[in-house]
N, C-alpha and C positions, 0 to 999 in steps of 0.2 A: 594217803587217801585220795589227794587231787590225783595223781598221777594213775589208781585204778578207775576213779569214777572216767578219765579221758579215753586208758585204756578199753573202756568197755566198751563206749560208744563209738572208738574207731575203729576196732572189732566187727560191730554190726554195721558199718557203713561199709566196709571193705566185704562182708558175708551176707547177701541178703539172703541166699539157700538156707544159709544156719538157722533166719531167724524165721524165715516161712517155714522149715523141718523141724525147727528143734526150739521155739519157744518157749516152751518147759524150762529147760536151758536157762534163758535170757532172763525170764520171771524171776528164777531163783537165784542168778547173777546179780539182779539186781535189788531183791528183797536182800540178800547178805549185806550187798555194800550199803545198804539201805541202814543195817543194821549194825556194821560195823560204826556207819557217819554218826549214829548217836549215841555212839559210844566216846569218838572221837572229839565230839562237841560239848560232852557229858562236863568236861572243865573249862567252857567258854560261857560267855555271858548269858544268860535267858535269853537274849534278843536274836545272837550270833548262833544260838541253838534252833531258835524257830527258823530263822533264814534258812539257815543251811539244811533242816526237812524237808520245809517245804518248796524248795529249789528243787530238789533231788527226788521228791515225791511227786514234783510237777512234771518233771522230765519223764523220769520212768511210768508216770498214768499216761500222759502224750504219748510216749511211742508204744505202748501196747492196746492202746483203745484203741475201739473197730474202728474209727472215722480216722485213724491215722492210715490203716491200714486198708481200707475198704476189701478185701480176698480173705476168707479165713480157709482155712488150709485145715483137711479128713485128717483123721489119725490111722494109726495101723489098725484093723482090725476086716473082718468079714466082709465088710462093707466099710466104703468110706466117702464120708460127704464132705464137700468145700463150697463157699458160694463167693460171686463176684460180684461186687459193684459195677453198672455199666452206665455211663453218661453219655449222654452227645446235645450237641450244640451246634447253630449254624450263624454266619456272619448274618447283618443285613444286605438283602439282596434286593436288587429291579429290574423291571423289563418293559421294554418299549417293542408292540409290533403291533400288525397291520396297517402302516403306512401305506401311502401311494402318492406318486409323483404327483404334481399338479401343474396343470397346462391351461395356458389361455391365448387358446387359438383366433384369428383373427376377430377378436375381442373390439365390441365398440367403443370408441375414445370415449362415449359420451354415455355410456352405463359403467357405473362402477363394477369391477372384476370382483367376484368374492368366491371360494371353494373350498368349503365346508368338509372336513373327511371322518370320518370315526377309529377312533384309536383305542389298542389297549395297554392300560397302564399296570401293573401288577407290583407290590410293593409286599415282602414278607413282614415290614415288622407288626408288631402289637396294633399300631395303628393303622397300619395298610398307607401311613402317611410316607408323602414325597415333595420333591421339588422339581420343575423343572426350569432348564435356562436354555436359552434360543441363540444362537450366533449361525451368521451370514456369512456370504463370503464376501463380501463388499470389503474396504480400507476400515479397520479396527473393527473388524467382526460385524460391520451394518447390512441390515436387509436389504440388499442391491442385488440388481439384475442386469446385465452386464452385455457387451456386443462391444470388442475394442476399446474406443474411447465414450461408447456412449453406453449410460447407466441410465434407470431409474429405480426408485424404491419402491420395496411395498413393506405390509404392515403382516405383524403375527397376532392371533391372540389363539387363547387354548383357554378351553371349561373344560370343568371335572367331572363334567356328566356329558355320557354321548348322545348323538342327535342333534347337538345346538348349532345353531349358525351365527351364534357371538358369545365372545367371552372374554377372558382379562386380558387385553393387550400387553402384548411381552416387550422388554428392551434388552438391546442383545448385548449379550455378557452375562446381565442379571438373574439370580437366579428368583425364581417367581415364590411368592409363599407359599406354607407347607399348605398342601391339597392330601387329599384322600381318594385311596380309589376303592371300586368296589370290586375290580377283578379278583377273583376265585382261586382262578388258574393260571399260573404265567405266560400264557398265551391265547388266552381268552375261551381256549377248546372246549369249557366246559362252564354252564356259569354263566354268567353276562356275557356278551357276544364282544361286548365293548364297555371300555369305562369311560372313556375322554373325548374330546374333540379337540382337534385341528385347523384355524381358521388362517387360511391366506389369503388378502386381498389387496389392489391395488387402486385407488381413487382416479377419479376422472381427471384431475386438475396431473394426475404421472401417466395416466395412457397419453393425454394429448400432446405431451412431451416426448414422445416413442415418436422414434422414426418409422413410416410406413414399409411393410414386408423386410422385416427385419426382425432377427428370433434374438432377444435379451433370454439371456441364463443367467441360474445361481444356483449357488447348492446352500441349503435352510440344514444345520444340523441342531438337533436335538436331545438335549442331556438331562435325563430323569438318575434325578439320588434320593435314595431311602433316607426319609426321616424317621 
């Protein structure tokens, strides 16, 4: 009896045609053994009787029920109907765009620099929630701005709503708490125009440290993950 009940099911692992064509088949393959096993069991204990049913009756309701199978499969005749279960899924995804470079051109030592820009954020999951984290190109990812041997810093911060001109100062490496966006559409085309802001600024006490007519660069990068 083990060695039909193994036979059968390596049978239908090896034939999936058989058992989408010819179920019929399979049903009745398995109602027999069904039927020989309590036979078989008929001089084992009450206990070794219920197991061994309900082992063999758990099995064969599993692989013939529709949720094992999700496709049922027309028969011969005039007309023949079959339908398909169809799923789809997508990762969590995000997207960062409408940036723009930001320039401070012969800037006054003695006004603070600050350049506010509008971004959009767009996050697929359930909550539209995200993160982001800031790193510089300065020595261990710091906000520096650079000219050979001469540096100064400036600062980040980023709000989750656009149009603001301050918001949670970022530290670079870190990734910031989870925010929300309201973007629509992954690139704002549609929807809000914008979800976020972008604030770079540098304080009076690092312009007057800038050597005069001299261009200090950095590259600010920017890493939004769906929460």
């Amino acid at each position: 009896m083990a060695n039909e009940i193994f036979n059968f099911f390596s049978d239908k692992a090896r034939s999936r045609d058989r058992l989408s064509g010819s179920s019929d088949v399979f049903y009745a393959r398995c109602a027999s053994i069904r039927g020989r096993s309590m036979k078989w069991t008929s001089k084992s204990s009450p206990s070794r009787r219920l197991i061994s049913a309900l082992a063999l009756g758990g099995v064969c309701g599993l692989l013939f029920s529709p949720a094992a199978f999700g496709a049922t499969q027309g028969s011969l005749g005039a007309t023949s109907t079959g339908t398909v279960t169809i799923s789809a899924s997508v990762p969590a995804r995000a997207r960062l765009t409408g940036l723009t470079d930001v320039s401070f051109v012969n800037q006054d030592p003695a006004v603070a620099a600050s350049s506010p820009q509008n971004a959009c954020v767009w996050s697929n999951t359930a909550t539209k929630g995200y993160t982001i984290t800031a790193t510089g190109s300065g020595t261990g990812s710091a906000f520096t701005l650079a000219n050979g041997a001469l540096t100064t810093p400036y600062s980040v911060q980023w709000n989750a709503s656009s149009g603001q001109t301050s918001g949670t100062s970022l530290t670079a490496g870190t990734a910031s708490a989870t925010l929300t966006s309201v973007a629509t559409q992954q690139s704002c085309a549609s929807g809000p125009a914008s979800s976020a802001s972008l604030i770079v600024a540098i304080g009076t006490t690092d312009l007057q440290t800038m050597q005069a007519l001299t261009t200090y660069t950095g590259i600010l990068t920017l890493l939004i993950t769906p929460q």
